[in-house]
C-alpha positions as CSV (number, residue, x, y, z in Angstrom):
1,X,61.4,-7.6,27.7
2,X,60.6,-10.7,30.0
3,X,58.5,-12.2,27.4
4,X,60.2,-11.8,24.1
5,X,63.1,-13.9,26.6
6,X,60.8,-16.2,27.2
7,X,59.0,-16.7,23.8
8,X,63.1,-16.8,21.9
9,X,63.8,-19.7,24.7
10,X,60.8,-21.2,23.8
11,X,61.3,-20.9,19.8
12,X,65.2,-22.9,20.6
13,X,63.3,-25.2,22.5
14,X,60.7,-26.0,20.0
15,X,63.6,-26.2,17.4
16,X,65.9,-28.7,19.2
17,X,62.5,-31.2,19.5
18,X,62.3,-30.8,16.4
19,X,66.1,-31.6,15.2
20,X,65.7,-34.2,17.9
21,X,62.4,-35.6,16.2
22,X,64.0,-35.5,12.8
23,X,67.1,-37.2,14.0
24,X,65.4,-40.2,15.2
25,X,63.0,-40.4,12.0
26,X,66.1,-40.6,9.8
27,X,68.6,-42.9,12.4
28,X,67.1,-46.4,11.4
29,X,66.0,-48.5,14.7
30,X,67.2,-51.9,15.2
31,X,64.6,-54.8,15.8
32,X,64.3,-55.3,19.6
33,X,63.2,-58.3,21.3
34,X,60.6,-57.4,24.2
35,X,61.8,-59.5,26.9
36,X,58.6,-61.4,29.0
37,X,56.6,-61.7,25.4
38,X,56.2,-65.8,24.1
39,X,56.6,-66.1,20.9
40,X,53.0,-67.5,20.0
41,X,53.8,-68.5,16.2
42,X,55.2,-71.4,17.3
43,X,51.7,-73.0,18.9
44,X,49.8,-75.2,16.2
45,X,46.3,-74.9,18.5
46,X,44.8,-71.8,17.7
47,X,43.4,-72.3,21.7
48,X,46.7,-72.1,22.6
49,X,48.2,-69.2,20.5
50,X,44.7,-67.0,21.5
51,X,45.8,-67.4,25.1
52,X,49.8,-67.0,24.4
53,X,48.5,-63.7,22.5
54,X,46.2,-62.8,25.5
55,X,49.1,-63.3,27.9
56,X,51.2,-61.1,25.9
57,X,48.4,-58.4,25.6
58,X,48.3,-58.8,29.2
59,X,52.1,-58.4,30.0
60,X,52.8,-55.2,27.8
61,X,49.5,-53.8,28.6
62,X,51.1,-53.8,32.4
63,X,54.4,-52.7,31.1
64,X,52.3,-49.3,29.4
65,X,50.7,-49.1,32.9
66,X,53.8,-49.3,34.9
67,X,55.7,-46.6,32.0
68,X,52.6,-44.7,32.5
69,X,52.9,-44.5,36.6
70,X,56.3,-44.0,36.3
71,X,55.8,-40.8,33.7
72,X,53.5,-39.2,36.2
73,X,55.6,-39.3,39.3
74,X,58.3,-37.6,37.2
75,X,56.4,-34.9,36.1
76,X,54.5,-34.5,39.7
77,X,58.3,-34.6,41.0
78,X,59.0,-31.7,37.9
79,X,56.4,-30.2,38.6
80,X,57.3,-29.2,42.2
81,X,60.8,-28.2,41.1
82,X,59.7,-25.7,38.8
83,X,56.9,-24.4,41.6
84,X,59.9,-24.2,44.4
85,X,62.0,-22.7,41.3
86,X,59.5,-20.2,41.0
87,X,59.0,-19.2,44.3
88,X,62.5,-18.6,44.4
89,X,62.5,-16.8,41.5
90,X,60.1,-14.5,43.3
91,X,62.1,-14.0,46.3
92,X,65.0,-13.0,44.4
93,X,62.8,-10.5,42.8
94,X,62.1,-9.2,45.3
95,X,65.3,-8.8,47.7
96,X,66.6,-7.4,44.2
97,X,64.2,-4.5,44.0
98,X,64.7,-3.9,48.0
99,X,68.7,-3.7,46.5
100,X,67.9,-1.1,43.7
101,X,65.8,0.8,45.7
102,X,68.6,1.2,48.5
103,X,71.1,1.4,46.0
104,X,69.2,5.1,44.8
105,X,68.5,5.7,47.9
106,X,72.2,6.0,48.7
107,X,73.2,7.4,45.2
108,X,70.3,10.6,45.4
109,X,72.5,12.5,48.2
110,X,75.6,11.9,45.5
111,X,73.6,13.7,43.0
112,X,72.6,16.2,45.1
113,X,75.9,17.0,46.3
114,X,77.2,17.2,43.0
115,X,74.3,19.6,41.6
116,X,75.4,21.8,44.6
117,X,78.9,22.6,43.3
């Protein structure tokens, strides 16, 4: 039972990336302007457009890393929600199982009472 849950929440996940994918494929993007990149066409010495190019390699190559660093501390940071979420999980588990079995516990004397008569 727990995993045909899991694998139906996991087929309407995999279908709203997908609507979400298809959405964006289809809703044509405006042209942005990357703030912090030169605008090397303008330079008439290739010396100076190489290095205008080199220093735009250079900024949006940081940009990637700092994306990059970013990316990871969210999913380190995700990561350790779903593991407390877990554990939680667990101990709820458990304290209900501790319920049920009480729970019968106190029901059987019913039964038996009621068999009795």
């Amino acid at each position: 039972m727990k995993s045909l849950s899991q694998s139906n929440s996991q087929r309407r996940l995999a279908r709203l990336i997908a609507a979400a994918f298809v959405f964006a494929a289809i809703t044509p993007a405006p042209a942005q302007d990357v703030r912090g990149l030169e605008v090397c066409t303008a330079e008439k010495q290739m010396e100076r457009r190489t290095s205008c190019l080199q220093a735009n390699a250079e900024f949006l190559q940081g940009v990637i890393d700092r994306n990059a660093r970013d990316a990871r501390q969210k999913i380190e940071a995700a990561t350790k929600e779903l593991a407390a979420a877990r554990t939680e999980i667990n101990a709820l588990k458990a304290a209900l199982a501790t319920t049920q079995a009480r729970l019968e516990k106190l029901e059987k004397p019913q039964d038996d009472k009621a068999k009795a008569k």
